[in-house]
RODO-2510 file (C-alpha; in nm, 4 decimals, decimal comma):
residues 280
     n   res          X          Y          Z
     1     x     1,2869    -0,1944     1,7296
     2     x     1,0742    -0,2281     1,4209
     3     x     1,0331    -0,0124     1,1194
     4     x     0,7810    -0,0750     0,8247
     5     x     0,8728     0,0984     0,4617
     6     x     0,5790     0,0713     0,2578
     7     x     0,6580    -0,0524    -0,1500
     8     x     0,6615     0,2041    -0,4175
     9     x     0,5711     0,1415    -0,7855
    10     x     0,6936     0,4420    -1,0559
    11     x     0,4654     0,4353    -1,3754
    12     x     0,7466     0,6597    -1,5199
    13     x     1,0566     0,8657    -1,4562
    14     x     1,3530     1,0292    -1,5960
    15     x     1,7081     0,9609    -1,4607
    16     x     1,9193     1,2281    -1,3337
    17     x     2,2417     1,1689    -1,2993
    18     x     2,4917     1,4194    -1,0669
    19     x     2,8551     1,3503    -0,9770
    20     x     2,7159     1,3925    -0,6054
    21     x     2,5668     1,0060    -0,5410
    22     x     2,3002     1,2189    -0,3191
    23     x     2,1876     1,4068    -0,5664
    24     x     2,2036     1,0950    -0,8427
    25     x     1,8389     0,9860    -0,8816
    26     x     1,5029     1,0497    -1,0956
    27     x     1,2389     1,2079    -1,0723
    28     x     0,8573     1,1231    -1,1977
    29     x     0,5716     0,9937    -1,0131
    30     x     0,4664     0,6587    -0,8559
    31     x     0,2439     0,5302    -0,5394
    32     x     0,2947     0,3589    -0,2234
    33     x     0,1317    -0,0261    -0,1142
    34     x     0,0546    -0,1325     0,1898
    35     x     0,3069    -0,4332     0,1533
    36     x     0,6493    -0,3810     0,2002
    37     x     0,9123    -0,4247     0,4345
    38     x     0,9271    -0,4494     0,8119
    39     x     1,2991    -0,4645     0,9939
    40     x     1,3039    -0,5631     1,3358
    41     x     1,6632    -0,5433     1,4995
    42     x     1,7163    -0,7225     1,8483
    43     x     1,9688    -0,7987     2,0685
    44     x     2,1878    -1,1126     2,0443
    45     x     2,5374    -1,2467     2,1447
    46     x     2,6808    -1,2144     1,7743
    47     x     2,5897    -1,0647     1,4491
    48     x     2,2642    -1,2232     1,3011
    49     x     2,0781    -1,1812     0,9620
    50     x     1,7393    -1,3274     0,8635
    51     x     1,5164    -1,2696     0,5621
    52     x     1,2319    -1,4498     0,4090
    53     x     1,3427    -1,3377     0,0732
    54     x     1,6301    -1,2707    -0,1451
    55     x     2,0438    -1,2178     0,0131
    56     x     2,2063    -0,9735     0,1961
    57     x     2,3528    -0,7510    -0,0308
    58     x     2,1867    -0,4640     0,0573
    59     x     2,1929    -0,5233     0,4584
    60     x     2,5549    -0,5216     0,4132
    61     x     2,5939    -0,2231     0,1900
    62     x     2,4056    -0,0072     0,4721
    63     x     2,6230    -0,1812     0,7628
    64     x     2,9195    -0,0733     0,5424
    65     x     2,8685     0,2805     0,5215
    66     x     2,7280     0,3142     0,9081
    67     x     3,0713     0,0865     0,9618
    68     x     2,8420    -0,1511     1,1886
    69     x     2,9920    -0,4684     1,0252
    70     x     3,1621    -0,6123     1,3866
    71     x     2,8146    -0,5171     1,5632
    72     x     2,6292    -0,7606     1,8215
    73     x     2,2574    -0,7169     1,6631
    74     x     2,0520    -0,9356     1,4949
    75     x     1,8450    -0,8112     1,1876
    76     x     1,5127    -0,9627     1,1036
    77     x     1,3529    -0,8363     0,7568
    78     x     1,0161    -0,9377     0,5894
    79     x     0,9558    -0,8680     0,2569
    80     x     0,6506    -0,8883     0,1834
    81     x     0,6461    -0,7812    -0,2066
    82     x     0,8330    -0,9969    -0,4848
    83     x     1,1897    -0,8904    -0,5333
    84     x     1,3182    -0,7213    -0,8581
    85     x     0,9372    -0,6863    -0,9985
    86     x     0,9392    -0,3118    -0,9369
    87     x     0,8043    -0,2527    -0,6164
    88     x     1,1262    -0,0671    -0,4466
    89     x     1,2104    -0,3727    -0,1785
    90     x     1,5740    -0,2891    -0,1692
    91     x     1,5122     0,0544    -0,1406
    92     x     1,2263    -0,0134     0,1182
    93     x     1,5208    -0,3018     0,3208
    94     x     1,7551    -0,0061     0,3136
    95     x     1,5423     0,2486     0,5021
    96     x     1,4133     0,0596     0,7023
    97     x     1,6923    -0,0920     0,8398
    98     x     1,8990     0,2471     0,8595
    99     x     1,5863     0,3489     1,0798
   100     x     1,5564     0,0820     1,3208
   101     x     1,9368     0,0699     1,3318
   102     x     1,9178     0,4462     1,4028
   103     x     1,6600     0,3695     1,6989
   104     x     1,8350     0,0856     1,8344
   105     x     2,1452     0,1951     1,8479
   106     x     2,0713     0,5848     1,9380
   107     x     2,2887     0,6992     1,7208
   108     x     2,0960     1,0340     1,7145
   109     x     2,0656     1,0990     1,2964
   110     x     1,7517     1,2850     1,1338
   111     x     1,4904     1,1037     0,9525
   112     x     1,6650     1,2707     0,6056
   113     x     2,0024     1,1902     0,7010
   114     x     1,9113     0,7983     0,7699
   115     x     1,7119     0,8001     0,4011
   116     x     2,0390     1,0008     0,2395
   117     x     2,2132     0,6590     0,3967
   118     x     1,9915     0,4368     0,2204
   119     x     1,9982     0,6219    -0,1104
   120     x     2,3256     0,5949    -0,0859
   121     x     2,3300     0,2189    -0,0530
   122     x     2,0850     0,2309    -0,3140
   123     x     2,2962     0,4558    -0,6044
   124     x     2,6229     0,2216    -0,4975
   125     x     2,4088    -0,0960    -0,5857
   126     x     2,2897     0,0545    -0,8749
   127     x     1,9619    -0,0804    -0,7140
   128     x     1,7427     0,1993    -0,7994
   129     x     1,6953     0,6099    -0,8252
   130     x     1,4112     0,7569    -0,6562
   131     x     1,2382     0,4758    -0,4275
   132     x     1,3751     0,6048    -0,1170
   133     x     1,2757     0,9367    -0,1392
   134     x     0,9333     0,8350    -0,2553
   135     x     0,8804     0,5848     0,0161
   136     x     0,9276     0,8902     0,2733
   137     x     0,5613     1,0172     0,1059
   138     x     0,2062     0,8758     0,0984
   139     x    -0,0118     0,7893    -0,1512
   140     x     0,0725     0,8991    -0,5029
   141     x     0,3841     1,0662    -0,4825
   142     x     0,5668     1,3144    -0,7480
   143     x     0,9134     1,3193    -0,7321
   144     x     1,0133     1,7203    -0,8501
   145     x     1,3649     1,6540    -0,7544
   146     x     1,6212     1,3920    -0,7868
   147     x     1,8047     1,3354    -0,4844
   148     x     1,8096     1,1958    -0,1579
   149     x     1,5807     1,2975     0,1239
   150     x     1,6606     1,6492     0,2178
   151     x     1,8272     1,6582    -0,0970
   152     x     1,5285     1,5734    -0,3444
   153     x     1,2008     1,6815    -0,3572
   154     x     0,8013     1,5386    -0,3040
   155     x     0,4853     1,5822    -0,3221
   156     x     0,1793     1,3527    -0,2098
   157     x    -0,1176     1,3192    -0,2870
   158     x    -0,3546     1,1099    -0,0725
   159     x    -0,6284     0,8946    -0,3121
   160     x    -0,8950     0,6453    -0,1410
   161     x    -0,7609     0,3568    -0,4479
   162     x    -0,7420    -0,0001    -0,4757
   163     x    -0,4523    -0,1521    -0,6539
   164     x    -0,4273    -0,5281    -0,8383
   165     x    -0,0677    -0,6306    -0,9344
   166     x     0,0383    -0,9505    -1,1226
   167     x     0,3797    -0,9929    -1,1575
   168     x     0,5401    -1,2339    -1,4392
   169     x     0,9226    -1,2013    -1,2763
   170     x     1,2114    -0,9749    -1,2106
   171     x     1,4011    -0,7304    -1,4551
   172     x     1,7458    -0,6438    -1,3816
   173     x     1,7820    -0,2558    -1,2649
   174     x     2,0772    -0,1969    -1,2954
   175     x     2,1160    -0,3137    -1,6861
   176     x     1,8454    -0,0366    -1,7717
   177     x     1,9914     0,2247    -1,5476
   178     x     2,3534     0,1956    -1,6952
   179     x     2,2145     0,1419    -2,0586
   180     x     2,3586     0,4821    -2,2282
   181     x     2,0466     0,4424    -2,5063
   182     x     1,7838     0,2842    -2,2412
   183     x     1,9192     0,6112    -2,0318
   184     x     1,8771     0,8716    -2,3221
   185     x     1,5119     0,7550    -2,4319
   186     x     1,3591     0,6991    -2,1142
   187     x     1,5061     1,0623    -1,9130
   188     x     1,3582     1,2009    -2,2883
   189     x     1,0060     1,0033    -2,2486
   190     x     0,9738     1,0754    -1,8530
   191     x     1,0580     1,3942    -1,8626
   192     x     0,8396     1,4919    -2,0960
   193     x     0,5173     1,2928    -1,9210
   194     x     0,6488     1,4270    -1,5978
   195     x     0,6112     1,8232    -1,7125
   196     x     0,2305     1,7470    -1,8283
   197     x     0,1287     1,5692    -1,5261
   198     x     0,2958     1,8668    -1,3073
   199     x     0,0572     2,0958    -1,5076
   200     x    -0,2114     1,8941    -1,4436
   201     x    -0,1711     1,5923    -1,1829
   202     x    -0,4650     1,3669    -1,1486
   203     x    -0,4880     0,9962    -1,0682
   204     x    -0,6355     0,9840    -1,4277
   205     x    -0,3288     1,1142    -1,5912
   206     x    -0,1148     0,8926    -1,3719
   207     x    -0,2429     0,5850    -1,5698
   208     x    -0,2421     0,7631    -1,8751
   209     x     0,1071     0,8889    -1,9259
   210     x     0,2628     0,5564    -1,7387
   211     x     0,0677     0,3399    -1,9996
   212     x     0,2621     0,5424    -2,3068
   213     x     0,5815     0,6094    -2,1551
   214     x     0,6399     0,1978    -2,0808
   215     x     0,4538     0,1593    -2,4963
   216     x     0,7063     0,4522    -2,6090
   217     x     1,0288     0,3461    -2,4245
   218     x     1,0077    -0,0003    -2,5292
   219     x     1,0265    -0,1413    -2,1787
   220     x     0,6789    -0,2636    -2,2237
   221     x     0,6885    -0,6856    -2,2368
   222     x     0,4413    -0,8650    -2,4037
   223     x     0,2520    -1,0370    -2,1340
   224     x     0,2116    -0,7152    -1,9533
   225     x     0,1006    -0,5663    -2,2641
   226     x    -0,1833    -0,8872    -2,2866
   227     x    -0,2933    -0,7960    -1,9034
   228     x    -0,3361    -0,4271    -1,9688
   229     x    -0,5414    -0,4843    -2,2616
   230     x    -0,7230    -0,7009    -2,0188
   231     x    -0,7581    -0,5156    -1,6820
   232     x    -0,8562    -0,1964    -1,9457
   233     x    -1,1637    -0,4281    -2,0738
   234     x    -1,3033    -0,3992    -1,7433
   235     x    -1,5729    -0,1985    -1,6130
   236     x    -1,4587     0,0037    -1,3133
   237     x    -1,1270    -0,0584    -1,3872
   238     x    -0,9704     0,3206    -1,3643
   239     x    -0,6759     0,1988    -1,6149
   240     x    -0,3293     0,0056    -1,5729
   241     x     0,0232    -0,0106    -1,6602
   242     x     0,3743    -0,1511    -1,6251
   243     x     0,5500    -0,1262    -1,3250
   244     x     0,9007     0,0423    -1,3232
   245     x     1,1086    -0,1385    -1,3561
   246     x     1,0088    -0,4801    -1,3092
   247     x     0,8154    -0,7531    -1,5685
   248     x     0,4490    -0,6277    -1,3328
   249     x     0,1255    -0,5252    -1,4243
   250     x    -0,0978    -0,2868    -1,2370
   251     x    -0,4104    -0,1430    -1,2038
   252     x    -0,6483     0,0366    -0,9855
   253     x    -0,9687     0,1092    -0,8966
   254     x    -1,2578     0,2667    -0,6286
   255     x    -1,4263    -0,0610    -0,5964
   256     x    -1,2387    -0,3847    -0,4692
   257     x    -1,4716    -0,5973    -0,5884
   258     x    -1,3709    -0,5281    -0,9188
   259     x    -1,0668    -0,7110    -0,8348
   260     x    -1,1993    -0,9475    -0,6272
   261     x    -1,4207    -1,0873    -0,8368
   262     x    -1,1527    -1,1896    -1,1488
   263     x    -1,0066    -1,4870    -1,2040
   264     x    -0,6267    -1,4303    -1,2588
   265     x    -0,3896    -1,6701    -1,1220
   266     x    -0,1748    -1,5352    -0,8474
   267     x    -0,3416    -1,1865    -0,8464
   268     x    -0,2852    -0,9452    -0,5743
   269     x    -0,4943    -0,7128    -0,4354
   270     x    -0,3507    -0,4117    -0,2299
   271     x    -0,4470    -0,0280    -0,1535
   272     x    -0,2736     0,3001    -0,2030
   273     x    -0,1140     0,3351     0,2078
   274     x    -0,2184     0,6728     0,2206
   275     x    -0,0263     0,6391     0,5768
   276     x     0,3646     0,5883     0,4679
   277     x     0,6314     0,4855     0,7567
   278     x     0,5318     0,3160     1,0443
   279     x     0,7279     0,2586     1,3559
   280     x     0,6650     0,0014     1,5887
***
């Protein structure tokens, strides 16, 4: 049983926090890739675990709270987007495995209770917010409230968008998410870009407000800041940002061959997966 979980970026949030873990999260807005991870889970004599990138941690978090640690299984996961950049891989390795798992092993659970698992994972790890619920969407996705699936709320909105990312390495989640003053000016900064783009949501004012909320919260590093200025020199380029949270550019455009035809080292080109989950 395979199950694909496309990678989400956030251009900018605020953080919730609840004493409930499923209600713990963020809300703001952010888009889905066409990379991201694909769990396959097979049968085998003893328990197995391979990946192409990073550990375990999270495998084991979700086998923890399913209490499948003694299971016969093994668990294949590629991960096909950088880890810790900000593109949601641990969020998209939990889901994804709590689906196939769910498949495989017919344990009978919803769609929302299986992504209230991985959130849960997720919130314990202090891996990340509001990727899991996100990752349940298409396209660019507004998160209107923080929680788990069935818990939290979405909204898509499909775009026909190419997407260049460079990334220049990792930032550690869970120092910014448990930062009292990183906590206080970025909930105060999201929320307020996340009330204007509800009034008015656009791809347009995406870009915009994710540009000034990484410039106003200080999260903004200076080789991302040298890209932007770049990719926004570029005709056809529709605008670009920080991704959050991770040291990663992006930007996007209607025309691939804007991308295509720049000379970046180690540049990736993707599209907004206007499509979401896949099962296979």
């Amino acid at each position: 049983m395979s199950v694909f979980v496309p990678g989400h970026v956030t251009g900018f949030f605020n953080i919730e926090n609840h004493e409930s873990k499923l209600k713990n999260g963020s809300c703001g807005v952010g888009f889905l890739l066409t990379k991201g991870v694909m769990t396959t889970v097979i049968e085998s004599d003893n328990f197995e675990f391979e990946v192409n990138l990073g550990d375990d941690t999270i495998v084991c978090e979700v086998l923890r709270i399913l209490n499948l640690d003694n299971s016969n299984f093994k668990i294949i996961q590629d991960i096909q987007l950088p880890i810790g950049a900000g593109f949601g891989t641990s969020a998209a390795s939990a889901l994804s495995l709590t689906l196939a798992l769910n498949d495989f092993l017919n344990l009978g659970y919803s769609k929302e209770l299986c992504g209230q698992i991985a959130h849960m994972a997720e919130v314990n790890l202090g891996a990340g917010l509001g990727d899991v619920i996100a990752q349940t969407g298409s396209g660019l996705v507004l998160r209107t409230k923080s929680g788990a699936p069935g818990i939290g709320e979405i909204k898509s909105f499909n775009q026909d968008v190419y997407i260049a990312y460079k990334t220049f390495g990792p930032i550690e989640t869970s120092e910014i998410i448990t930062d009292a003053n990183y906590k206080k000016i970025i909930s105060e900064v999201g929320l307020k870009y996340l009330e204007l783009f509800e009034e008015k949501p656009s791809l347009d004012n995406f870009l915009i407000f994710s540009k000034k909320f990484s410039c106003e919260t200080g999260l903004m590093s200076p080789e991302v800041k040298k890209q932007i200025e770049y990719f926004e020199s570029i005709d056809d380029v529709l605008g670009s940002s920080m991704a959050m949270l991770g040291n990663t550019v992006f930007a996007l455009s209607y025309n691939e061959d804007t991308f295509k035809k720049l000379n970046i080292e180690e540049l990736h080109i993707d599209k907004l997966n206007n499509n979401g989950i896949v099962y296979d």
